[in-house]
C-alpha positions in Angstrom: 0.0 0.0 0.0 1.4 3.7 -0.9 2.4 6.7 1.4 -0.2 8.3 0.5 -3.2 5.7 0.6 -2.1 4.9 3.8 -2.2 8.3 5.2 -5.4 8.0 4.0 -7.2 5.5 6.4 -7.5 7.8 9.6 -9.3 10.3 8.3 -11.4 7.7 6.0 -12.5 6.3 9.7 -13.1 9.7 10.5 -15.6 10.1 8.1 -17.0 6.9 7.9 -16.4 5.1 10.8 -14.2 2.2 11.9 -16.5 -0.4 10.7 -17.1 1.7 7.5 -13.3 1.1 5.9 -11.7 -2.5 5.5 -8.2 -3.1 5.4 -7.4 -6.8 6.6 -6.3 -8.5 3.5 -9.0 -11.1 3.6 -11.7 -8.8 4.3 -10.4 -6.9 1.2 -10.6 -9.9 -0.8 -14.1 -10.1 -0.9 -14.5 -7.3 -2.7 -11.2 -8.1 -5.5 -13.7 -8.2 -8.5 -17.3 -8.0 -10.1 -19.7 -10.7 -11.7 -16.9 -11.5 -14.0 -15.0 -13.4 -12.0 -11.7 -14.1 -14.1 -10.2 -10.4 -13.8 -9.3 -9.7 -10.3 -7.1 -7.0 -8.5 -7.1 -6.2 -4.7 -8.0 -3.0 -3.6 -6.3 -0.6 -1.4 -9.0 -0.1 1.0 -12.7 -0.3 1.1 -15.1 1.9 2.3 -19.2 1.7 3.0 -20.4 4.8 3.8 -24.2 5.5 4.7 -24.6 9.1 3.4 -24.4 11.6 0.8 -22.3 13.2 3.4 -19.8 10.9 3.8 -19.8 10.0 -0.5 -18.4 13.5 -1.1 -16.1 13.6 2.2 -14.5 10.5 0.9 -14.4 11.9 -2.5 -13.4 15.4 -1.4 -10.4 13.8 0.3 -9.1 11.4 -2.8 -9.2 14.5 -4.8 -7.6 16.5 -2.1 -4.5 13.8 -2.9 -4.9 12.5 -5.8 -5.6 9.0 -4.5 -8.2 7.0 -7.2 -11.7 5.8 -6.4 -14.2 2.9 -7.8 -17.5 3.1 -7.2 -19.5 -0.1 -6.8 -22.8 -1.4 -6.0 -23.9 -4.8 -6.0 -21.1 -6.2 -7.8 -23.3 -8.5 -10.1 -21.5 -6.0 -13.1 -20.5 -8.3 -16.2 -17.7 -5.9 -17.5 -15.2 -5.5 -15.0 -16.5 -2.0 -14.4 -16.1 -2.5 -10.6 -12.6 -3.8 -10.5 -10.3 -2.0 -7.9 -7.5 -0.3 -7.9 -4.8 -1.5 -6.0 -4.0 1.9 -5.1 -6.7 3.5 -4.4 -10.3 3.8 -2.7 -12.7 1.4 -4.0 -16.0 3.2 -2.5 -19.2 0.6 -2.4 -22.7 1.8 -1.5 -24.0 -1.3 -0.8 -25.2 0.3 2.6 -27.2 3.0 1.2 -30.3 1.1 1.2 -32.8 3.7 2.5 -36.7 3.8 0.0 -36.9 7.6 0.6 -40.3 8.0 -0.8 -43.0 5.8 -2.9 -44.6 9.4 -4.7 -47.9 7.4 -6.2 -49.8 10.5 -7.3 -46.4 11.8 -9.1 -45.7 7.6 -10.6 -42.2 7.7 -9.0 -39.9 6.8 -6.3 -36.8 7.8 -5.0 -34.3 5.5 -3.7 -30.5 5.7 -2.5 -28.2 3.6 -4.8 -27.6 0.7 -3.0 -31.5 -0.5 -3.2 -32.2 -4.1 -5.1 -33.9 -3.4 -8.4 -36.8 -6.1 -7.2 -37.6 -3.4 -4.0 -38.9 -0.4 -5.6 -41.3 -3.3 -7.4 -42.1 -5.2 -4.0 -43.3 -1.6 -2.7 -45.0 -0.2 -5.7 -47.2 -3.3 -6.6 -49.7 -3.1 -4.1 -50.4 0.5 -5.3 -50.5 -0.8 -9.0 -47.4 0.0 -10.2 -43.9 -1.8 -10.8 -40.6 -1.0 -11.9 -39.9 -2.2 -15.4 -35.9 -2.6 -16.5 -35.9 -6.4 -14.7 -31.9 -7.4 -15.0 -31.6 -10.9 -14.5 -29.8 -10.4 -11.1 -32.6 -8.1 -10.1 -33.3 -9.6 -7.3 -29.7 -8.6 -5.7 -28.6 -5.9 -8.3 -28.7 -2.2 -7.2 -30.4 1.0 -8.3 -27.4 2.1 -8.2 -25.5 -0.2 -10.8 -28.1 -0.3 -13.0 -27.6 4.1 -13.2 -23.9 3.3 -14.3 -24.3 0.5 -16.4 -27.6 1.8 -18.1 -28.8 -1.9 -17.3 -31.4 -3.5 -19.3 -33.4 -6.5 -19.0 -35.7 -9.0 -20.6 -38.6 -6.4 -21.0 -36.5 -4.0 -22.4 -38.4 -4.4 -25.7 -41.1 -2.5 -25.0 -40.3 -0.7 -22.1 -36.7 0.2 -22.7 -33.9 0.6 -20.1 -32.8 2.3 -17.1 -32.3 5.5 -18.9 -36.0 5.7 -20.0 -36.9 5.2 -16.2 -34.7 7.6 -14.5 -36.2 11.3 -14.5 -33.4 12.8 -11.5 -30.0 11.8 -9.7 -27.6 13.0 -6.9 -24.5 12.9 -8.3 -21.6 13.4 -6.0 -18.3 14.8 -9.0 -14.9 13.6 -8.7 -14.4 17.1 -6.8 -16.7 16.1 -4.2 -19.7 18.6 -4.9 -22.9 17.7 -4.4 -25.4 18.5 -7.7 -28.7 17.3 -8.5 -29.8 16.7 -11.9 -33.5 16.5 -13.2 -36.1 15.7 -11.1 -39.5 14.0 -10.4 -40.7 16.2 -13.3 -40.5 13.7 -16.5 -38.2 16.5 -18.4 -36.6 19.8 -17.6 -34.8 22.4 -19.9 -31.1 22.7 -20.7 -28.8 20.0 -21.6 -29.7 16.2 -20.4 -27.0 15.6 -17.8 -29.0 12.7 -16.4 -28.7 10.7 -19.4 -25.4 11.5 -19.9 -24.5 10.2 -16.1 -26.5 7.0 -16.7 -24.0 4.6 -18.6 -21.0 6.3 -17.8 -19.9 3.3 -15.7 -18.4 5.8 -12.5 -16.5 7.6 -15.0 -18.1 10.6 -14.0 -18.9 10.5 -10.5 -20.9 8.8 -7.4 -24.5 8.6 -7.8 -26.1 8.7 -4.4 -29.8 9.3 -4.9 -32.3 8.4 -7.9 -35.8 9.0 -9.1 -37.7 6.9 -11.2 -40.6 6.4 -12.9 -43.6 3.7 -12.1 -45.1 1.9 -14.6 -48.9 1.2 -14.3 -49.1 -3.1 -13.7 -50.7 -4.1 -17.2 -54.4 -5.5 -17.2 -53.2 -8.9 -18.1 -50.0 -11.0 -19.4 -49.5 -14.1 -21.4 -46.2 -15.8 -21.6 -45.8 -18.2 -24.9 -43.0 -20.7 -25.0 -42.2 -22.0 -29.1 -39.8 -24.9 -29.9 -37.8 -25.1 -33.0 -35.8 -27.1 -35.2 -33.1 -24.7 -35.9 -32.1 -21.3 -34.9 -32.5 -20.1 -38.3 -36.2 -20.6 -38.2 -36.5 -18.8 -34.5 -34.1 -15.8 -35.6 -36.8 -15.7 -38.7 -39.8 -16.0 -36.1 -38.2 -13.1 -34.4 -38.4 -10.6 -37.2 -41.8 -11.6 -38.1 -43.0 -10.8 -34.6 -41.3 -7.7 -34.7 -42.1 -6.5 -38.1 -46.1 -7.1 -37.3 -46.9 -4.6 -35.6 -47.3 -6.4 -32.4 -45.4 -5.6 -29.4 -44.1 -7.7 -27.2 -43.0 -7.0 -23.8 -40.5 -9.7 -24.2 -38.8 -12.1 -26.7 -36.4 -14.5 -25.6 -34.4 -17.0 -27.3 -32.0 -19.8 -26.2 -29.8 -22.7 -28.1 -29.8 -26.1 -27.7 -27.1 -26.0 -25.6 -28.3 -23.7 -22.9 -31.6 -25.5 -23.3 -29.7 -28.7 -21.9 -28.2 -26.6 -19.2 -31.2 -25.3 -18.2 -33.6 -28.7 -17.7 -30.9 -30.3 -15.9 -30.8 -27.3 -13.3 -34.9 -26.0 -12.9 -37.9 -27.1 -13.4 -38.8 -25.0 -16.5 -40.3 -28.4 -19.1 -38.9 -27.4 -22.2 -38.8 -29.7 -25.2 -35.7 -31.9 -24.6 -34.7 -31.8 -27.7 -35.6 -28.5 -29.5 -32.8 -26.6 -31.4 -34.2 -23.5 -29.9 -37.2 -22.3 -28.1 -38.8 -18.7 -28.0 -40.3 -17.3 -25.2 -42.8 -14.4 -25.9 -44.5 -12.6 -23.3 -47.5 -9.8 -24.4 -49.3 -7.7 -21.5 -51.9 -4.4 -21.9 -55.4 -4.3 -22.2 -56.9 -7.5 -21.4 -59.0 -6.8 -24.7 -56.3 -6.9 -26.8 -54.3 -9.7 -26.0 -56.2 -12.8 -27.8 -55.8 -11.7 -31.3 -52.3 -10.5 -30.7 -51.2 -13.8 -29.2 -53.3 -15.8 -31.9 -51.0 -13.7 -34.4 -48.0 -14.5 -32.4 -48.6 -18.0 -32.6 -49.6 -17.8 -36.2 -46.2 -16.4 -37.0 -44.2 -18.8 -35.2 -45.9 -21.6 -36.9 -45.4 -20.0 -40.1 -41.7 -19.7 -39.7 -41.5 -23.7 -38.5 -42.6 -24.1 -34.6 -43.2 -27.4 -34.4 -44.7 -26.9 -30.5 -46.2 -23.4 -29.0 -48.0 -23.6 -25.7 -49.3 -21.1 -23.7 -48.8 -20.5 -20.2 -52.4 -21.6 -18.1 -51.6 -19.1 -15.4 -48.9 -17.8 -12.8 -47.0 -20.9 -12.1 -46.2 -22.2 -15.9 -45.7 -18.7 -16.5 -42.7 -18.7 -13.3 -41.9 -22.2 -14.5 -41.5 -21.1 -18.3 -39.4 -17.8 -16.7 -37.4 -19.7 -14.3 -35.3 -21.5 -17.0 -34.5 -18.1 -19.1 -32.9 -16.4 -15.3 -31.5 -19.0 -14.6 -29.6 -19.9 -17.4 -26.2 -18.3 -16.9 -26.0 -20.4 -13.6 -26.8 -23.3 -15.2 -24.2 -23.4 -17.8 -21.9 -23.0 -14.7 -22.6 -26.2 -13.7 -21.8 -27.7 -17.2 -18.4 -25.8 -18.0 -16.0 -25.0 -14.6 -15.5 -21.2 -16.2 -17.1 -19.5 -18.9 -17.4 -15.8 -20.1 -20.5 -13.7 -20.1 -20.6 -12.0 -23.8 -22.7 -9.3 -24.5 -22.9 -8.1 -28.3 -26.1 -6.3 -30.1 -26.7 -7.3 -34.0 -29.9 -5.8 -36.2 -32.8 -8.2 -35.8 -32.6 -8.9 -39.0 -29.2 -10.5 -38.9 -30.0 -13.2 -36.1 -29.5 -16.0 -38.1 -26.4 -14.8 -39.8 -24.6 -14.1 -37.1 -25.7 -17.7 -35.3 -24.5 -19.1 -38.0 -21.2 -17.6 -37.9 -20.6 -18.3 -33.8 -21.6 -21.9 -34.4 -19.0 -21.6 -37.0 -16.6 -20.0 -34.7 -17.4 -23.3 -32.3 -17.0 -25.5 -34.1 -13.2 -24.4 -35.1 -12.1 -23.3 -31.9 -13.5 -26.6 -29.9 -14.7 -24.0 -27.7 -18.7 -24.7 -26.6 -20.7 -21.2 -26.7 -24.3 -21.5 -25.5 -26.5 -18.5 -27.2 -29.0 -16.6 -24.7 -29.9 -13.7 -25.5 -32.6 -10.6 -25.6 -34.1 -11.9 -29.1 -36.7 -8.9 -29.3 -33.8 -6.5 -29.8 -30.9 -8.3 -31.0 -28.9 -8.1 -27.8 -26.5 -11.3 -27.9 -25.7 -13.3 -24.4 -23.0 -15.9 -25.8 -21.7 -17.8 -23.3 -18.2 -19.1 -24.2 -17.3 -22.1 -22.2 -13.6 -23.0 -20.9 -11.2 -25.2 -18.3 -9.6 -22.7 -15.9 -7.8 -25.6 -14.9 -5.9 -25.7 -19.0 -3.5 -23.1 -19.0 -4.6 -21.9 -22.2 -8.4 -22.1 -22.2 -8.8 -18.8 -21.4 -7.0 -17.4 -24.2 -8.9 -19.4 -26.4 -12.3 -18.4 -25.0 -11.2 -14.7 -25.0 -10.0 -15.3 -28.8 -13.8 -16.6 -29.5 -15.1 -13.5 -27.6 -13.3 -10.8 -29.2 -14.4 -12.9 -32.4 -17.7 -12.8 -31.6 -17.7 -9.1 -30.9 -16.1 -8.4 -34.2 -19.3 -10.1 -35.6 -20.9 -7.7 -33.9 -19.6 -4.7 -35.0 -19.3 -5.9 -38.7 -23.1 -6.6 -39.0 -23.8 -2.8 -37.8 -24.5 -3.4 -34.1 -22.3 -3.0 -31.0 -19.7 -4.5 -28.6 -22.5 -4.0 -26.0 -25.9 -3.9 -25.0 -26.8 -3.6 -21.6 -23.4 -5.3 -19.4 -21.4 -2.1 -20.0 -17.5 -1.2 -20.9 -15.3 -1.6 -18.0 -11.8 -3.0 -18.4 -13.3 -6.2 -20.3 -14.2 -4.4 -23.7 -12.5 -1.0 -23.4 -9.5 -2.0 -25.7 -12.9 -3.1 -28.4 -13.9 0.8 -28.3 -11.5 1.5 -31.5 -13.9 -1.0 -33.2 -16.3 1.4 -32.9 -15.3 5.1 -32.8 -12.7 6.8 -34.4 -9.9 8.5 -32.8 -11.3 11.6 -33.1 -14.9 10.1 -31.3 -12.6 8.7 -28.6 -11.1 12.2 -27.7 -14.3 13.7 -27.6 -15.4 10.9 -25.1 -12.7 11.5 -23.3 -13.0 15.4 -23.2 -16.5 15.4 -21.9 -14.7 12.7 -19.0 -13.0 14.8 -17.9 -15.0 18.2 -17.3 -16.6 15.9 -14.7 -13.3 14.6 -13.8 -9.9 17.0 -14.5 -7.6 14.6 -12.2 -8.6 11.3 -13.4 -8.9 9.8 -10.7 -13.2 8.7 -11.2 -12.6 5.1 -12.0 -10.0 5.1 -14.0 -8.6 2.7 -16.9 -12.2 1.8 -17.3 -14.9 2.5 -20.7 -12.3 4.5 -22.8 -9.1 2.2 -23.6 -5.9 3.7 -22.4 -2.1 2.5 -23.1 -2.5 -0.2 -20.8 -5.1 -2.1 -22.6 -4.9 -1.2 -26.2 -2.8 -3.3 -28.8 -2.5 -6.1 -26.2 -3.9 -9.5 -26.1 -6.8 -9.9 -24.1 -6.4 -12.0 -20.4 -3.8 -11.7 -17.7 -0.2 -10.6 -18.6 2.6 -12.6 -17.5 5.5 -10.5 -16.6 5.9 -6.7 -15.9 4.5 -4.3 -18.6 7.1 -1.3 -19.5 4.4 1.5 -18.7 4.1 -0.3 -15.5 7.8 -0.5 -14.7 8.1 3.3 -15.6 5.3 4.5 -13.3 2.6 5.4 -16.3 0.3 2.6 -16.1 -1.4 0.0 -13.4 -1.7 -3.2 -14.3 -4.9 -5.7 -12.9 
């Protein structure tokens, strides 16, 4: 630990409290990475404050001396966007936890970061109202996280993501000043600094406070379920659906592959031997929803369902649900390590781009179970490998980047909803020019003129860019000079 980080820790108990910073090793440890598991660096020291307060005294006093910070939340990020620096402050608000108002008549509530997606939907339902970005991990997830990752979810469809949700934030800046942005009103004048907080992965400060919108519970919901013989014919199924007229709140698709996972883990009877299945879920006015779901139906038998049944009521509907959320657990039972992806294609080129990762499989001998947000084209690959073979996880990062460079190629993007962090910021070039990156970077750092908001994460850096992905052996010159950190 540095000089100056541990010159730190008194007055970081000051402000927080002894029991609000760790710095025993093993209690550090806990903390040494995100929800992808395979990138891992220890942090300096740890700190939970409870407050706004304490946020920007923290803050106020890493800027005062340079020292770095990371915000985190839950830690369920997929991106690395949480990863400490070994150097610096890694600053969870976990404890924040505090509902600070359910404002029915006004359709919002306001929450401090740290509050479980699931909650504000727990306490809004028996009004009539839920919250709708639904993450997979929204049961543990936090408000929080979902702000800075602009998180998404399987009913992202038709009710978009945490951006078209949030109407105000506290924002603590990498200075330690307190500003609030928006409000309960559903738009205010001037530029929109809200949405240009939300996604910025802690780049740009601490969010300590947030206001979103309810949505009114629909009238009624049907979930379908559709087995196929190929991908091909569900990718087509997809467009169909989509290019109707009909909305769905939800389209889901999975592989055979993660459809084996999935029946050997939960309860969810899905065809054993389907080479995909569909799952579409439709919700509004009650009078509406039999001829849209007989035109669903009619589409997916068109494009070569050979089985489409309909949920009878609440619990097919949970069982139907429960293999879809827990997928990405159950391929962890079938592979001992496997990375998350998270590309976006046009609809349109679904069964292209399937094509091309089975492809990509079947070259590599690396097994890659396909998951993903159908509705919108937002990929979930899951790219198998043996932690245990010294070189799996070079090869499964090889497929990855691959993967991603399918992506891009077919006009979509390296991500959809998991975010940047350290695990894609070196795939930003694939995107955005030079010239795009400075401006990024530019805009960074009005927020933040020291660097010291999370750094080495979204935008790539000389660290990260012309290397090969995974962990370096051996000491990196700009780390042996004093320019660079290396995870």
């Amino acid at each position: 630990m540095s000089e100056a980080l541990t010159a730190l820790i008194p007055r970081l108990r000051d402000i927080c409290g002894p029991d609000g910073v760790l710095t025993d090793a093993r209690e550090r440890r806990a903390y040494d990475h995100d929800g992808l598991t395979h990138r891992r660096s220890l942090p300096g020291v740890v700190v939970l404050p409870t407050t706004t307060a304490q946020v920007a005294a923290v803050i106020r006093l890493c800027a005062e001396t340079g020292v770095p910070f990371v915000p985190r939340g839950a830690g369920t990020g997929l991106s690395g966007g949480a990863l400490p620096h070994r150097e610096g402050v890694l600053l969870t608000t976990a404890r924040m936890r505090r509902v600070v108002e359910i404002d029915i008549p006004n359709e919002c509530a306001v929450v401090e970061p740290g509050v479980p997606n699931l909650d504000i939907t727990t306490l809004a339902t028996p009004h009539g109202y839920y919250y709708a970005p639904d993450p997979s991990s929204q049961a543990v997830c936090s408000v929080g996280g979902n702000v800075a990752e602009n998180s998404g979810g399987a009913h992202c469809l038709k009710y978009g993501f945490t951006a078209t949700h949030v109407r105000g934030l506290e924002l603590v800046t990498p200075e330690g000043e307190v500003v609030r942005l928006g409000g309960k009103a559903p738009d205010g004048p001037g530029y929109d600094l809200v949405r240009a907080v939300i996604g910025s992965e802690g780049t740009l400060g601490v969010v300590t406070e947030v206001t979103v919108g309810l949505t009114r519970l629909p009238e009624r919901t049907v979930t379908l379920l559709a087995a196929f013989d190929s991908l091909d014919a569900g990718g087509a199924a997809v467009s169909a659906i989509v290019s109707s007229g009909v909305l769905p709140s939800a389209v889901e698709m999975m592989d055979a592959l993660s459809i084996e996972a999935v029946k050997a883990f939960v309860d969810c009877d899905y065809p054993a031997d389907a080479a995909a299945v569909l799952i579409v879920e439709l919700d509004g006015p009650a009078a509406d929803l039999d001829a849209h779901l007989a035109e669903v139906v009619g589409l997916c038998t068109a494009h070569g369902a050979r089985q489409t049944r309909t949920a009878g009521g609440d619990d097919e509907r949970a069982r139907i649900w429960a293999g879809r959320k827990a997928a990405f657990d159950a391929v962890g039972r079938m592979s001992p390590a496997y990375i998350v992806q998270d590309g976006v294609v046009p609809r349109t080129a679904l069964p292209d781009v399937l094509r091309r990762i089975a492809a990509l499989s079947a070259e590599s001998g690396i097994r890659v179970a396909n998951v993903f947000h159908a509705g919108d084209g937002n990929l979930h690959p899951l790219v198998m490998f043996d932690d245990a073979d010294p070189d799996g996880y070079r090869r499964a990062e090889e497929v990855s980047a691959a993967i991603l460079d399918l992506c891009v190629e077919y006009g979509g993007s390296i991500t959809g909803e998991h975010g940047v962090g350290t695990d894609k910021a070196c795939s930003m070039p694939r995107m955005y020019s030079p010239d795009d990156l400075d401006t990024f970077d530019r805009f960074r750092r009005a927020f933040d003129p020291h660097g010291i908001a999370n750094p080495d994460k979204l935008l790539p850096t000389p660290r990260l860019c012309g290397e090969r992905p995974g962990v370096r052996k051996g000491v990196h010159p700009l780390v042996e000079s004093g320019r660079a950190t290396q995870f």
